[in-house]
C-alpha positions in Angstrom: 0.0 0.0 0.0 1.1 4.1 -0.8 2.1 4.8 2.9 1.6 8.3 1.4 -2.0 7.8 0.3 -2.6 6.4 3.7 -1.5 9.5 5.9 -3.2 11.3 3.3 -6.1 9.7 4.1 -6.0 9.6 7.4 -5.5 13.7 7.5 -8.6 14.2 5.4 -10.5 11.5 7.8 -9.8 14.4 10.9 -10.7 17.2 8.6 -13.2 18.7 10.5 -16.5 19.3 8.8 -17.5 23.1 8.7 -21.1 24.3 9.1 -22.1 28.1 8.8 -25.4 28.9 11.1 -27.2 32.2 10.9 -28.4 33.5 14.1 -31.1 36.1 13.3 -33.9 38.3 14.6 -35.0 41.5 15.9 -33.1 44.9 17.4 -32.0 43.7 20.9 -33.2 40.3 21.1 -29.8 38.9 22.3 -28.2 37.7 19.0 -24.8 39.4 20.1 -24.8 37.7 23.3 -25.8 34.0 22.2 -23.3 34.3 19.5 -20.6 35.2 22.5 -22.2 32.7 24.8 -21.3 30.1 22.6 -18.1 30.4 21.0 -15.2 28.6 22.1 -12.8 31.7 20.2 -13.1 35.5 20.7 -16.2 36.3 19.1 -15.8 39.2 16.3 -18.3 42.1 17.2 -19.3 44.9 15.0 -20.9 46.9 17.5 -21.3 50.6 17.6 -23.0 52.8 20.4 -26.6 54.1 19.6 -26.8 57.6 19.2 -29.4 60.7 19.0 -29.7 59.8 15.4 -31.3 56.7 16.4 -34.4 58.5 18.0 -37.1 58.6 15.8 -35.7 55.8 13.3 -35.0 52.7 15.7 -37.7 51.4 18.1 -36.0 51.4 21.8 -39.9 49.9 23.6 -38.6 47.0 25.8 -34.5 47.6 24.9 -34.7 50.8 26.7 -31.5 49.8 28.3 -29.3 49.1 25.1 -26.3 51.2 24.9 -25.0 49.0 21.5 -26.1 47.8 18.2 -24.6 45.7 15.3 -24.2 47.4 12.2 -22.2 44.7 10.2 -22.8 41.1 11.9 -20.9 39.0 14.8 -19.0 35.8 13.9 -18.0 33.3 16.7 -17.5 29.1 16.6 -18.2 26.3 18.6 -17.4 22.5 18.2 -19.4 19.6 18.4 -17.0 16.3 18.4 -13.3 16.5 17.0 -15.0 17.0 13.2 -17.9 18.9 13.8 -17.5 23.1 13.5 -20.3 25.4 13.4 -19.5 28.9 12.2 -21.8 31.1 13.7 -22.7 34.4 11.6 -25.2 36.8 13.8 -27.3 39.1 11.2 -27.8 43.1 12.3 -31.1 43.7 13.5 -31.9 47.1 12.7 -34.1 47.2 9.0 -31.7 49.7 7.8 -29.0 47.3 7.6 -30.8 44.2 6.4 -29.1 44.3 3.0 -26.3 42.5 4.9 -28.4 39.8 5.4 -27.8 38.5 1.8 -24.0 38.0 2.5 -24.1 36.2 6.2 -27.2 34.2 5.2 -25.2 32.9 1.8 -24.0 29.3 2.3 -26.3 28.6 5.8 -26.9 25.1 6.7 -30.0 26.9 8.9 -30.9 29.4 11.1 -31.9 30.6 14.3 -34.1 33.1 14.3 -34.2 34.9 18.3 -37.7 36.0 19.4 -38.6 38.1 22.2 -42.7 38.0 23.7 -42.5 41.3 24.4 -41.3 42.7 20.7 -42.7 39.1 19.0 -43.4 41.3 15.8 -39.9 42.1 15.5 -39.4 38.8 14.4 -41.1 38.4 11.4 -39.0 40.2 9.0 -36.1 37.1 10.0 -39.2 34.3 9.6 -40.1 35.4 6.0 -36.6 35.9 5.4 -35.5 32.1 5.9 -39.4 30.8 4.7 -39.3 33.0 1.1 -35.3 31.0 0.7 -36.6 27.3 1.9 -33.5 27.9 5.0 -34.3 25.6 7.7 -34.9 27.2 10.9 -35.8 27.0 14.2 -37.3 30.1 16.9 -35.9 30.3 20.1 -37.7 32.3 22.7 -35.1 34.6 24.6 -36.6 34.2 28.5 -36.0 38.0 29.1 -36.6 38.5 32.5 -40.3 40.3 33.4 -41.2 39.4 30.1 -44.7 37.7 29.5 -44.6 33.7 29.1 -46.4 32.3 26.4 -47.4 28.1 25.7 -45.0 27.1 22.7 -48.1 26.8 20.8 -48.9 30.7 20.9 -45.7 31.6 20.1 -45.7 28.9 16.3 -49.2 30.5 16.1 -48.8 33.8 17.0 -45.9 33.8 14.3 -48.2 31.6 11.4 -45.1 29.0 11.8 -45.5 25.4 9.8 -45.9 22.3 12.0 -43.0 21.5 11.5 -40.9 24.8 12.5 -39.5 23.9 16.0 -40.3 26.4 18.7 -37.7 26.2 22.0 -37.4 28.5 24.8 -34.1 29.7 25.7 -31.3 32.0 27.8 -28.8 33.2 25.4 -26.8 34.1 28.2 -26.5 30.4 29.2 -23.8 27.7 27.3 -26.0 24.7 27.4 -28.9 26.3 26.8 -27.6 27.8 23.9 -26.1 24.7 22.5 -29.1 22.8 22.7 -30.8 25.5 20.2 -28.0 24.6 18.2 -28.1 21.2 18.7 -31.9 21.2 17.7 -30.8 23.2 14.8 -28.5 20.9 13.3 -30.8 17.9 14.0 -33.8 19.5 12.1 -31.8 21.1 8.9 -30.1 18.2 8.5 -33.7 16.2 8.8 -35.2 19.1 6.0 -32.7 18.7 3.5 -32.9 15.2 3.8 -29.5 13.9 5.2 -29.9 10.6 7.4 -26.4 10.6 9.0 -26.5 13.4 12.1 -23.9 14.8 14.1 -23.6 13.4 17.7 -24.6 15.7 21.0 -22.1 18.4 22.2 
């Protein structure tokens, strides 16, 4: 046997397999911090401070408190098993830079689209986004604290979801929380698009 075309093979056998996720939603749903939760690397942030020029044009009911906003997108990674890499591209929320969306969404395996119950609107824009492409997705609810809970089934109806759209609660300030939306993810794109061989759990 080539001992060369064996190492070879073996080195392509450990490639690990890359996988880009979009992590989308509305202005201040927590995008920035589940990407940061989550990934294992410095997450890259394109964050700018809000300023008086964002009275009047961006919609501060409920994020009253937000000091920050993404203008470009945030990038981090996480690994699930030695070949396993999701690459995890978080979308600006604000409308007036949604023509980014094009360019982090190109490529996705699936999406997460963030919702919040007390802005639940705010997330339509990312649902018809990912439904008008055929994008798997799935909507986790962000469990903002003093914000209303809803039944799983008000939120898929609230937002006209498919069946078969899954709906998860979540606290994108919490690692395993996170990666079980990701997890779910994953599981349900690869399901969509018809691949039978999954990854294994984080």
């Amino acid at each position: 046997m080539d001992s060369g075309r064996s190492r070879r093979e073996v080195r392509a056998r450990r490639l690990p397999t890359a996988v880009k996720i979009v992590v989308a939603g509305g202005f201040g749903v927590g995008k920035t911090t589940m990407v940061g939760t989550v990934s294992e690397t410095q997450p890259l942030r394109t964050e700018e401070l809000l300023t008086d020029e964002s009275v009047g044009v961006d919609d501060m009911a409920g994020v009253e408190r937000k000091k920050t906003t993404t203008v470009a997108m945030d990038f981090g990674r996480i690994t699930m098993r030695d070949d396993y890499v999701l690459y995890l591209f978080g979308t600006p929320g604000q409308e007036r830079f949604w023509f980014m969306w094009d360019e982090v969404a190109l490529g996705a395996l699936g999406a997460v689209v963030l919702a919040d119950t007390r802005r639940l609107s705010d997330c339509f824009p990312s649902v018809d986004y990912f439904e008008r492409r055929s994008t798997p997705f799935v909507v986790a609810v962000n469990c903002f604290e003093g914000a209303r809970s809803y039944e799983l089934e008000e939120i898929q109806l609230a937002l006209n979801l498919g069946p078969k759209v899954p709906v998860m609660l979540c606290d994108a300030r919490e690692l395993g929380s996170c990666k079980q939306v990701l997890i779910d993810l994953v599981l349900h794109a690869m399901k969509s698009r018809g691949v039978t061989e999954t990854p294994q759990s984080v």
